[in-house]
Residue, then its C-alpha position, 0 to 999 in steps of 0.5 A: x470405517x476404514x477407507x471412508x472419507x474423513x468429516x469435514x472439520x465444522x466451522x463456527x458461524x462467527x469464523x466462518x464469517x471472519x475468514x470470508x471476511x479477511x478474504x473479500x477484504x484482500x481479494x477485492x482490495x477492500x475492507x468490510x464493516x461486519x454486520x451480518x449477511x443478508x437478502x440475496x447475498x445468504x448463498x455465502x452463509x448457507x453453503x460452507x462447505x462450498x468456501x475452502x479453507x484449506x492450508x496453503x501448500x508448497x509448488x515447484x513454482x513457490x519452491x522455485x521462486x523461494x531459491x531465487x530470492x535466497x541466491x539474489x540476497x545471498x551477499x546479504x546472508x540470504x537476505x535483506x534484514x539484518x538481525x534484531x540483535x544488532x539493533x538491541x547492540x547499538x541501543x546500549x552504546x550512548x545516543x549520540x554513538x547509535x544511529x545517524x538516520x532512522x527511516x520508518x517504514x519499508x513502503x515506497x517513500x521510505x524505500x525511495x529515500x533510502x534508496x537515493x540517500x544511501x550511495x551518499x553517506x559518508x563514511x562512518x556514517x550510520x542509517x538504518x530502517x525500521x519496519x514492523x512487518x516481517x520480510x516476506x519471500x516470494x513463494x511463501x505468500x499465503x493463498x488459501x482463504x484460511x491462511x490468508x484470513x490468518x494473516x490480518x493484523x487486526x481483529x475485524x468484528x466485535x467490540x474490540x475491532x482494530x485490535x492488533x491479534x496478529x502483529x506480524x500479519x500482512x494484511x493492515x484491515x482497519x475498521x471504523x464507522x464510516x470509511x475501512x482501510x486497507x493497507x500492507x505490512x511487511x518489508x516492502x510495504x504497500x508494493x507487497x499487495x498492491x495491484x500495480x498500476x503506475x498512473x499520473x493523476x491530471x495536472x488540475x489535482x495539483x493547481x488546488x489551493x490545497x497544495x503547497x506552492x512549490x509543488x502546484x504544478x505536475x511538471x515540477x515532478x515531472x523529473x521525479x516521475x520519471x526517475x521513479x518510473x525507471x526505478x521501479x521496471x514498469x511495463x505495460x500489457x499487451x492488447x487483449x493478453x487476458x480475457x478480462x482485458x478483452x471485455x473491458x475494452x469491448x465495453x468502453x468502445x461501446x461507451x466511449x470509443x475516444x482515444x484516451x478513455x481506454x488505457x492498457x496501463x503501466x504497470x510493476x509487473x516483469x512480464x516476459x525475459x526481454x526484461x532480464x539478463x542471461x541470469x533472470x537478473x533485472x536491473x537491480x541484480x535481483x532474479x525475477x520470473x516472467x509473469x504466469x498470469x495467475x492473478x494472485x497480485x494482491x495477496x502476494x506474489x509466489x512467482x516473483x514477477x511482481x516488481x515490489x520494492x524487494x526487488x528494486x530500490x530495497x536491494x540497492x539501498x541495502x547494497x550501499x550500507x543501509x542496516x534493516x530491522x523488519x519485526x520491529x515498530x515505533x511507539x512514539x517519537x521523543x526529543x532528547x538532547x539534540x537527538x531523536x529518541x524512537x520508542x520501539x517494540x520487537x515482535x519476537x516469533x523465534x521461539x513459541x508465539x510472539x513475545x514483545x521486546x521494548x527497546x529504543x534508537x536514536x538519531x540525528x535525522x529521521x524520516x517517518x514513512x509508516x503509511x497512512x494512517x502509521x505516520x499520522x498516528x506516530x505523531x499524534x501519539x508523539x505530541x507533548x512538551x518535547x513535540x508540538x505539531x500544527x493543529x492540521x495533523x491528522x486533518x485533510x485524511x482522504x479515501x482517495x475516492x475509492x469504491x469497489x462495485x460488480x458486474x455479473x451476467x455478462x456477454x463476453x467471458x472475463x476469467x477473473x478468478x485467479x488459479x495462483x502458484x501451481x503449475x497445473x493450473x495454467x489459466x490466463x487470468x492476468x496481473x490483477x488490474x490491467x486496464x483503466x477507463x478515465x472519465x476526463x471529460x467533465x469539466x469540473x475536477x471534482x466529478x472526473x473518475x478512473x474505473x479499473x478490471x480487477x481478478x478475484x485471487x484464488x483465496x477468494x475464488x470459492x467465495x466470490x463464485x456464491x456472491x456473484x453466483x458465477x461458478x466459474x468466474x467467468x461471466x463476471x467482472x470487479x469495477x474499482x473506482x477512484x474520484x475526489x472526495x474533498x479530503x474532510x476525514x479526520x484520523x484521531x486516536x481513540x483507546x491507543x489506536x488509530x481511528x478515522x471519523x467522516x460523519x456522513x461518507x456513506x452518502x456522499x455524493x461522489x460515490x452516488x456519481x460513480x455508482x452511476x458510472x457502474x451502471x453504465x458500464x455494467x449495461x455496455x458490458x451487456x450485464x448487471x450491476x451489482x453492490x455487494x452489501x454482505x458487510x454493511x455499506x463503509x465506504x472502503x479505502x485501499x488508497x489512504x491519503x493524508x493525515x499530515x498534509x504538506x502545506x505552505x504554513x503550520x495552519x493548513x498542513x503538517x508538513x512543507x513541500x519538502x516533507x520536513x515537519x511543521x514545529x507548531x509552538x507559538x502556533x507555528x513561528x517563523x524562522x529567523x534565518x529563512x523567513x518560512x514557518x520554523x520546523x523540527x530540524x532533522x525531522x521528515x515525514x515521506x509517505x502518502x500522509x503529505x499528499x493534501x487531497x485525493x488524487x483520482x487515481x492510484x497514487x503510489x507513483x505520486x508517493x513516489x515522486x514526492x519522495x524523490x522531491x524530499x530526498x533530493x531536498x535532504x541531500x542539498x540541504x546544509x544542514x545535513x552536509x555532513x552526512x553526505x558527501x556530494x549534492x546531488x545533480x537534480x535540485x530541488x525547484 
């Protein structure tokens, strides 16, 4: 009839599944495994029509931060990838004519070293990165849960999970049987979804015999921490900002009122205009806007206050020569003639769809920073005659401890769901993590944890006020813990793609310890503990760590302090000229894979020294001398 309501469209069971699926996956930082709901948890099932699944829609405020991005990049042509064509050009001139440095991947180690490497070029020399996401703009971050369902790269239930639907997607979800992994991809990485924190693990993480020598000391990165931090525009939240931040830190005076335990952390958040110029410029000469609060950090930030790696080390890379090829992955890795040959594969969307162009680049030195598990995976599916890699590759993989648990019947009002990019909506919700409680106190490295607050971001919001049973988000709170779980996972391939096997993870008794701690906190906040099973009991990772762990020698690890690849043949020989174990000259790996065990807490900025660390170590060596002009002033120790 004329003027009445349109019925709502019916959703499949299975869809419906699948996009509250990809929602807790983001909005929790965690994946799940797929099994069907059940017991108390079937509120979500039986209530569809309580889920949004509207489209995203544009705002003054993404409208906003949209112009921004385009006027910071507009000496670029509006922005930071160059054009595919330009790439396809140089793939048809000879090899030795093509490319000088090939990084891979566009998260914080490849940024980083394309960031210190580029002002050092010398001229004529060639460096470009690839990156297989697209370069995503602030303001067209997707924030409904349809639309962010959309975005997985990967198909998440059925027999043919792991499959890559969506090539471009930017949410990297990576189901297995025991551990689910969650990663970005786009231009920037892991920074694009994270939530922010800029933390330090305890010095005791790098006196493990697992860590290579020249490294088993925090204050040898010292030095790099610090020039990270500086590079990325951290700041801090002012006491009590947020409503969530307010009750976690009533809860941990109740548990343990010492100073230390309670930490309004450092964070990559642009919170107000002190930290600008007249223009909103930050340092790096890209315009950013104060944050608004809005908590939608982890499924991309339409405000432009989020400090990704778009905003800092990216732009002054690109400012000093660096070409970038977003769209665009690597298959495998070959050596041909000196050179290194990089089999690779154009995600085509210009037209209708997405049509894969195949191509290949060479280069003299490339640095592999794909992620974990992208880089790990690479080299297993680049090993043959041409390349042999220690019998380590793809051991030590590490979850980094994580564990994701709730609290719901709380005292104190949290205000956790975020109200995203509309200015309507102006609810002060906070950057997703702001705080952390670090439980340094047992003895033993092995038993101390980290628990974070989290926002629920506001695809997700309608679906966690039915889990928690909260139906303003405001009596409720997230618990994201971090500990040490002995990095005894193992990354294979299985049917062409990635795959983690760790028999018996879901029992482990480090997440046994930490769901302890859960309870405990859960009580101080005068509430309830609650594990959401919904979707199975995988443990679930948005920290992934190792894979090519660094080490002393090709037995223990795949790669040195200085992230340069073991060359396995001979099972791993030594040099003639250095005495160490013999390498793939030119060869480099610069990502959370080289990090040998977990580390207790976030550990981007543990990825971020270590890159520093390796940058420096390619700029002094003589072997590269003829790729840069000057050494640098921080050697490497």
């Amino acid at each position: 009839m004329f003027g009445s309501p349109m019925p709502s469209p019916k959703i499949s069971r299975r869809k419906m599944l699948e996009r509250t699926a990809g929602a807790i996956a983001v909005s929790t930082t965690t994946s799940i495994a797929g099994s069907p709901l059940s017991g108390d948890d079937r509120s979500a099932e039986t209530s569809p029509a309580l889920v949004q699944l509207g489209h995203s829609k544009p705002t003054s405020l993404k409208q906003r931060a949209i112009n921004d991005y385009r006027r910071s990049m507009e000496t670029f042509g509006g922005q930071l990838s160059n054009p595919p064509e330009q790439l396809f050009y140089a793939s048809l001139q000879p090899p030795e004519q093509q490319f000088d440095i090939l990084i891979v991947g566009s998260g914080y180690g490849a940024s980083i070293c394309a960031a210190r490497l580029a002002p050092q070029l010398r001229a004529g020399v060639r460096m470009a990165m690839i990156e297989r996401g697209r370069e995503w703009v602030p303001g067209t971050f997707k924030d409904t849960l349809t639309d962010v369902s959309d975005e997985a790269r990967n198909q998440l239930f059925g027999r043919n999970r792991r499959t890559v639907t969506n090539p471009l997607g930017l949410h990297n979800v990576i189901m297995n049987d025991e551990v689910n992994v969650w990663t970005g991809s786009g231009l920037g990485g892991g920074s694009l979804v994270n939530a922010n924190i800029a933390l330090r693990p305890d010095p005791e993480v790098f006196s493990q015999f697992k860590w290579p020598a020249a490294i088993n000391n925090r204050d040898v990165l010292e030095p790099y921490y610090q020039r990270a931090a500086a590079g990325l525009n951290l700041t801090r939240t002012p006491t009590d900002l947020t409503s969530k931040v307010r009750a976690r830190r009533l809860a941990a005076e109740r548990i343990r009122p010492q100073p230390g335990f309670f930490d309004l952390s450092p964070i990559s958040v642009t919170y107000d205009r002190r930290a600008l110029d007249e223009q909103c410029r930050n340092p790096q000469g890209v315009i950013q806007r104060p944050c608004t609060l809005c908590g939608d950090c982890i499924t991309g930030c339409n405000i432009g206050a989020k400090n990704t790696l778009a905003t800092n080390y990216l732009p002054v890379a690109k400012r000093h020569g660096l070409e970038i090829y977003t769209q665009m992955e690597v298959r495998s890795i070959e050596k041909a003639g000196g050179l290194y040959r990089l089999n690779l594969v154009y995600f085509d969307d210009r037209q209708c769809g997405i049509v894969r162009r195949y191509t290949s680049a060479h280069a003299r030195l490339v640095i592999l920073a794909a992620g974990c598990p992208g880089s790990p995976e690479i080299l297993l599916k680049s090993q043959g005659d041409g390349l042999c890699f220690s019998p380590a590759l793809g051991h030590r993989w590490s979850g980094n401890g994580d564990t994701v648990g709730f609290v719901i019947d709380m005292n104190n009002c949290s205000q956790i769901g975020g109200v995203g990019a509309h200015p309507d909506k102006t609810a002060a919700i906070g950057p997703t993590l702001q705080t952390s409680l670090h439980y340094r106190h047992p003895p033993k490295l092995e038993d101390r944890i980290l628990i974070q607050e989290a926002a629920i971001p506001s695809a997700a919001t309608s679906i966690f006020r039915l889990l928690l049973r909260d139906a303003k988000l405001d009596h409720s709170s997230v618990m994201l813990g971090m500990g040490h779980d002995g990095a005894i996972g193992r990354i294979e391939i299985d049917k062409g793609r990635a795959t983690i096997r760790w028999p018996g993870l879901k029992n482990a008794a480090f997440r046994r310890y930490i769901w302890e701690q859960f309870e405990q906190l859960a009580a101080a906040h005068g509430g309830k503990y609650k594990r959401l099973r919904a979707f199975g009991d995988n443990l679930v990772s948005v920290h992934p760590l190792g894979g090519c762990a660094a080490a002393d020698d090709p037995i223990d690890g795949v790669v040195n302090d200085l992230g340069q690849v073991f060359d396995g043949f001979d099972g791993g020989h030594q040099d003639s000229q250095t005495g160490r174990p013999a390498v793939h000259d030119g060869l480099y790996v610069a990502d959370g894979s080289i990090v040998p065990s977990s580390l207790g807490t976030n550990p981007f900025m543990t990825i971020c020294a270590l890159a520093e660390r390796i940058a420096d170590g390619i700029l002094n060596s003589p072997d590269h001398a003829e790729l840069f002009q000057t050494k640098v002033v921080t050697a490497v120790r």
